[in-house]
C-alpha positions in Angstrom: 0.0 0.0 0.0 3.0 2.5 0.3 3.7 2.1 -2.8 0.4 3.3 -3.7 0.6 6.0 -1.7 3.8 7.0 -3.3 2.2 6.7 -7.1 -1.3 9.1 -5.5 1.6 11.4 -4.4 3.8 11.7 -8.1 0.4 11.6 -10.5 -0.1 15.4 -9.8 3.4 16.4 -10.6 3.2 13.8 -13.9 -0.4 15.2 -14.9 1.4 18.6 -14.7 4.4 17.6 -16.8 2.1 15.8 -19.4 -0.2 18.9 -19.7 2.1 21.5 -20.7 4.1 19.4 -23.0 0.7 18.2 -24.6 0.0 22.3 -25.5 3.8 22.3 -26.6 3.3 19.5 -29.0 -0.3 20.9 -30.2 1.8 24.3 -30.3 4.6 22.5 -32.3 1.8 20.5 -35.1 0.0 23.9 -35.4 2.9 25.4 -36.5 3.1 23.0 -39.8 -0.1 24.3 -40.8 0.9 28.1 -39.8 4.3 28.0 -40.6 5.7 25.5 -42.8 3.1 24.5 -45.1 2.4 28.6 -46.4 6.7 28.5 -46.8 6.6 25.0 -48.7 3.7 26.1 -51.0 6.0 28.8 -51.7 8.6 26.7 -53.4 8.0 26.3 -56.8 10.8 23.4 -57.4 10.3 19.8 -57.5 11.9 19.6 -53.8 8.3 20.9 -52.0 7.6 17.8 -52.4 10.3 15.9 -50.4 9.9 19.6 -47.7 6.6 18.2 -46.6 7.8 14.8 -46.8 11.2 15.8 -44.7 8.8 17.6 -42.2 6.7 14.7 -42.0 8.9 12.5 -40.9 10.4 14.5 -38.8 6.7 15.6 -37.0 6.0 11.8 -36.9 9.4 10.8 -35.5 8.6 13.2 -32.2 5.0 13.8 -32.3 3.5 10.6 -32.8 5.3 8.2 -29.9 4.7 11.6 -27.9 1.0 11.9 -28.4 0.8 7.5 -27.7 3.1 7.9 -25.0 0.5 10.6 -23.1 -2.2 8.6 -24.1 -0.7 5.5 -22.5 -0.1 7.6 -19.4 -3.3 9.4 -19.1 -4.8 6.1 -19.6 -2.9 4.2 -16.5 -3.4 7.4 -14.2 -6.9 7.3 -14.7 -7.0 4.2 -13.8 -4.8 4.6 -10.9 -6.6 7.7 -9.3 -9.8 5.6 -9.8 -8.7 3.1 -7.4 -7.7 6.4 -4.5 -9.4 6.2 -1.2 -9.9 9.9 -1.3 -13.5 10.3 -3.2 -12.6 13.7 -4.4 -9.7 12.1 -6.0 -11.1 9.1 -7.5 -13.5 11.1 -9.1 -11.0 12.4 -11.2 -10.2 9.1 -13.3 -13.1 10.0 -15.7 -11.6 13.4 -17.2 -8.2 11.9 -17.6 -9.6 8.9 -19.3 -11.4 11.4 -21.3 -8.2 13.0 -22.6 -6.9 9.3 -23.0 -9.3 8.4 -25.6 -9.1 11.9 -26.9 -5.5 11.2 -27.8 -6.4 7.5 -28.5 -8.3 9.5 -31.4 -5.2 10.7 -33.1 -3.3 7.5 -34.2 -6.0 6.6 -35.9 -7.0 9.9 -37.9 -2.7 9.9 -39.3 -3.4 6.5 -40.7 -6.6 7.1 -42.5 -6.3 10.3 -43.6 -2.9 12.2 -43.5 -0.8 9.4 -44.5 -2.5 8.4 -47.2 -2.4 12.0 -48.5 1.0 12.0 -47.6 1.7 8.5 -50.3 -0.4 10.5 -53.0 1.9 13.8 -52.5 4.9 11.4 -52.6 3.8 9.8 -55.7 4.0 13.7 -57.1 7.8 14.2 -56.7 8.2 10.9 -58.0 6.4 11.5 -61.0 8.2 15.1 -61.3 11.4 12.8 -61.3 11.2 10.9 -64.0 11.6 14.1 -66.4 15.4 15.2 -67.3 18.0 18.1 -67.4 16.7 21.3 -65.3 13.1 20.2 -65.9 13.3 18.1 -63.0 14.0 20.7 -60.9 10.9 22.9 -61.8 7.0 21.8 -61.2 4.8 21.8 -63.8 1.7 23.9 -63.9 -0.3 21.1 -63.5 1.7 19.1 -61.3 2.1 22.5 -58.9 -1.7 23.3 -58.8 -2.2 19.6 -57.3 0.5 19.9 -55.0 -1.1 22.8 -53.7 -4.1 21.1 -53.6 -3.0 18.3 -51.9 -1.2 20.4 -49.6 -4.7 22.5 -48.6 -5.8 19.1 -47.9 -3.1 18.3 -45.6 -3.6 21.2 -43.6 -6.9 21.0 -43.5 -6.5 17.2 -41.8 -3.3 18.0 -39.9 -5.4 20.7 -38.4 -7.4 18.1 -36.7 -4.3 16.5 -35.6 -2.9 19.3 -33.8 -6.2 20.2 -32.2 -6.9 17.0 -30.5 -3.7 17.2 -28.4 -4.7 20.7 -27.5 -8.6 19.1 -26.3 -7.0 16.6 -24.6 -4.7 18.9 -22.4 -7.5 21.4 -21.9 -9.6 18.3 -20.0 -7.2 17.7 -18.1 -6.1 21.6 -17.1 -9.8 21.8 -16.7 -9.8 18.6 -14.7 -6.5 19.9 -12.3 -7.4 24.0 -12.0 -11.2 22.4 -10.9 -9.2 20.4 -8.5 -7.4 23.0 -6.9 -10.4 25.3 -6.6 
């Protein structure tokens, strides 16, 4: 049971840690759609293509074990602090496994509908490839207006990437600033 006691006694502090680096990482995937997407769309070259790529990766490499990594946590907190003796405290498993199966949510929306966008903006720098000399290294007309296209897309899906972190820590803010009122 001390050992209980010690886990009631660190969930605060980790609840803390996870919320503000949840609105960092919503902060961080907003900032593709803000930021890097307007400055990608401004490249007219063949290489826009492998920019969003390159970002991707890099995004997914960070965000994505981040965002499964709070919704494991959230999830075993919740159901730690449902098991409290303290009523008041129990009562708070619900919210947190609210923002657990809000960020549950997120792994699922990348693999249905950003990364297949992703494979189909892929397949237009591969296609852009296959031409020679310096027309390799310019976009077509055609090939540019479905870039951008495909681009609006992405941001328009990536937005509800980014914003489901950003739900999930409010819940539990919510869920913490109601707990110390």
């Amino acid at each position: 049971m001390a050992s209980l006691d010690t886990i009631f006694s660190v969930i605060p502090f980790l609840h803390w840690a996870m919320i503000i680096s949840l609105l960092v990482i919503s902060g961080t995937a907003w900032s593709f759609n803000l930021w890097v997407i307007p400055i990608i769309k401004m490249n007219p070259s063949s290489s826009a293509v492998q920019q969003l790529l390159e970002t991707s990766r890099r995004g997914g490499a960070w965000l994505e074990p981040l965002n499964a990594s709070f919704a494991f946590m959230f999830g075993i907190t919740a159901a730690v602090l449902s098991r409290h003796p303290d009523a008041a405290e129990a009562a708070q498993w619900k919210p947190f496994a609210l923002t657990f199966l809000t960020l549950l949510q997120v792994a699922w929306w990348e693999r249905v509908m950003i990364f297949p966008l992703e494979a189909t903006i892929a397949r237009l720098g591969k296609n852009n490839d296959k031409s020679g000399g310096t027309e390799k290294f310019w976009m077509d007309h055609a090939t540019n207006k479905a870039l951008h296209q495909s681009l609006d897309k992405w941001t328009r899906w990536h937005a509800v990437r980014a914003t489901l972190p950003l739900i999930a820590s409010l819940i539990a803010l919510y869920t913490k600033l109601q707990h110390l009122v």
